[in-house]
N, C-alpha and C positions, 0 to 999 in steps of 0.2 A: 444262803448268804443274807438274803432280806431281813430273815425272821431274826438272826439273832443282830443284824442292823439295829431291826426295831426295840428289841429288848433292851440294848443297851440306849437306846433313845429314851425308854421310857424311863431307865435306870437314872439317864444325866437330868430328867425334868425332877424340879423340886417340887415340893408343894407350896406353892403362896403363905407367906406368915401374915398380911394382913388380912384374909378372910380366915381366922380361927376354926369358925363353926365349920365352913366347910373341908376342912383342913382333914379332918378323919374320912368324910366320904372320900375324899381326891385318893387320898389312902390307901383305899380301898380298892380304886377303882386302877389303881397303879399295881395294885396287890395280885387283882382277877387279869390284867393286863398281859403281868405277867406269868403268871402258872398258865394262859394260854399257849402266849408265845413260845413256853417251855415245853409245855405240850407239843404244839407240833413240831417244833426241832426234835424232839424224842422221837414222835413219830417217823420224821424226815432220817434220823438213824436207824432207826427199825427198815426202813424200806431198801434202804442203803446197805445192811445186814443182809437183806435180806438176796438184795441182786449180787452181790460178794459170795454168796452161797453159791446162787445158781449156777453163777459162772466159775466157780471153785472144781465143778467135776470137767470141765471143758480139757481145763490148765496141769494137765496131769503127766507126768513125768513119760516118756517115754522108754521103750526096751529096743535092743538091737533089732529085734525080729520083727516091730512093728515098723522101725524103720528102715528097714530094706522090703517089708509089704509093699510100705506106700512109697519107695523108688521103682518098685516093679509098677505099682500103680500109675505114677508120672510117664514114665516109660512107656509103658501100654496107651495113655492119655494123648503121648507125642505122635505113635503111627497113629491112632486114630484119628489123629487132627490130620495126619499129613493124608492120611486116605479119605476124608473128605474135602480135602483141599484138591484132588486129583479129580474124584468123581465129580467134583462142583465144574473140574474145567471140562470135564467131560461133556457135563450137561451145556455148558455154554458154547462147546462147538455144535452140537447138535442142534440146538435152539439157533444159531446162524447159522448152518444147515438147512434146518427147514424154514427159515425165514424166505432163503435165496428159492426157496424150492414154491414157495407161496407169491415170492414175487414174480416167478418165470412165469408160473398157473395165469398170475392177473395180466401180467404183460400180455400170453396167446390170446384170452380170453377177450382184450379189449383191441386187438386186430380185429380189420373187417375180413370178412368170409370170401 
């Protein structure tokens, strides 16, 4: 959005009519300014082509059979989550299990004999 800002910046500056002579350098130098700025907006669409591509094989139609794969997929995704959701509580009764079971050890331990 800058580039072609500028472009058109450099398009609204005139050249000064009271300095003549310099009047063709300024020209000139509005001339290189601009086939720059053109340039990299070219460029800037090329690259912009280019990521349009990539992502072009992503975006691709589906068929029936791919999607009931990926509902089986989802589906299978669901228990798996619900079966780590179960073993995680599992882990966390046994981890307070053996907490009570470390606290009782230090409680004996710190009785006198």
């Amino acid at each position: 959005m800058t580039r072609s800002a500028d472009l058109f910046q450099i398009l609204r500056q005139g050249p000064g009519l009271a300095n003549r002579p310099n009047m063709i350098a300024s020209l000139e130098e509005r001339k290189s300014k601009i086939k720059e700025t053109l340039l990299l907006i070219g460029d800037m669409f090329k690259r912009l082509k280019e990521l349009e591509e990539r992502s072009r094989p992503r975006a691709r139609p589906t068929t029936p059979e791919a999607d009931e794969q990926l509902l089986k997929m989802i589906n299978e995704r669901d228990v798996l989550v619900a079966r780590i959701k179960e073993k995680n509580q599992e882990v966390k009764c046994i981890i307070d299990e053996l907490r009570d079971i470390v606290w009782d050890v230090n409680t004996m331990l710190a009785l006198p004999t």
